[in-house]
N, C-alpha and C positions, 0 to 999 in steps of 0.2 A: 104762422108760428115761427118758420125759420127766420122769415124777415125782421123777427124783432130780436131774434137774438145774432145775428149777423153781427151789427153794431158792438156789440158788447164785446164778441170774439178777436172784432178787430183792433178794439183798445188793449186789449187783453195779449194781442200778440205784437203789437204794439210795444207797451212796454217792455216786455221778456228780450224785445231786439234792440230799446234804445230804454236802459235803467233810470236814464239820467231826465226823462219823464217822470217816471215813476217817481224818484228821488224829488224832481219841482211840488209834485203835489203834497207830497208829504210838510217839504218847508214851507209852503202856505201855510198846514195848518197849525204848524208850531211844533216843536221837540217834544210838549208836555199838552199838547191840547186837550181841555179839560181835564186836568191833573193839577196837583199842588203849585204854586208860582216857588221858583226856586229859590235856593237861600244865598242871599248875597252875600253873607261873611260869616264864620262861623260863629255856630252860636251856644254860646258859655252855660251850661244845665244847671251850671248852682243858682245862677239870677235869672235866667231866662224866665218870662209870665210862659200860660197856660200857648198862649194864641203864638208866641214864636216857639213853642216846642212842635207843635199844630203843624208850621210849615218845614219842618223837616222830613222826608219822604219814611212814610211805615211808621208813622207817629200821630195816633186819631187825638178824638178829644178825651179820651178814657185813659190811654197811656200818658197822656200831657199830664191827667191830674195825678195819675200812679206817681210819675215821675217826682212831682210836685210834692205829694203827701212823702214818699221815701225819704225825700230832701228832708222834708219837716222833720218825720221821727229823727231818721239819724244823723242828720246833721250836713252842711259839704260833701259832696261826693271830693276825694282826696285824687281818684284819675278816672279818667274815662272808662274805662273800666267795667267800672262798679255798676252802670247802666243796666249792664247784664242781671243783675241783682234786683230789679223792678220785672215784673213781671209784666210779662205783653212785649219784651225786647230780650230776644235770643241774639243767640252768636252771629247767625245767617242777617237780622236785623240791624243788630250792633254794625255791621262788616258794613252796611249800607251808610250807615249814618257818620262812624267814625271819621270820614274824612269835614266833614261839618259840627262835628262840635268840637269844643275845649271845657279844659278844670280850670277855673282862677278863683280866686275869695270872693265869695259872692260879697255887693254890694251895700254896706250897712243903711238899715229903711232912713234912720235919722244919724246927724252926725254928734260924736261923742259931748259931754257937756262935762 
């Protein structure tokens, strides 16, 4: 029984004396492994579809359509803000996300005639 946990105790003291072990294994498996892929530019919530609200961190497929349908009744979100006003996105959530999104006019479907 001790012999098998020998092994273990030594990696274990291992790392606690050289971190920067510890730290390689980690960067193998990625900052976010198996986690959302992250957002490469921020992304605009009046035009955003369901699937890039999706990759913003603490935003399921539930909140993407909240988010979606709020838009629809009331119209442009006018500042980031307002986010908070959909339910499923608190302050603590908000605080997450704010540095990724933005307000602009969302995108008209067809162009005027």
């Amino acid at each position: 029984m001790i012999r098998m946990f020998v092994p273990f105790l030594a990696i274990a003291v291992l790392a606690t004396m050289n971190p920067s072990v510890a730290g390689a294994a980690q960067r193998k498996a990625g900052p976010r492994a198996g986690g959302k892929p992250a957002v490469a530019s921020a992304v605009n919530i009046n035009s955003a579809s369901a699937t890039e609200l999706e990759a913003l961190p603490g935003i399921g497929a539930k909140t993407a359509a909240r988010i979606i349908e709020y838009r629809q009744k009331n119209g442009p979100f006018k500042k980031i803000e307002e986010l908070m006003n959909v339910r499923g996105v608190g302050e603590k959530n908000f605080l997450k996300l704010k540095p990724q999104i933005v307000v602009s006019a969302a995108k008209a479907d067809h162009a005027p005639q």
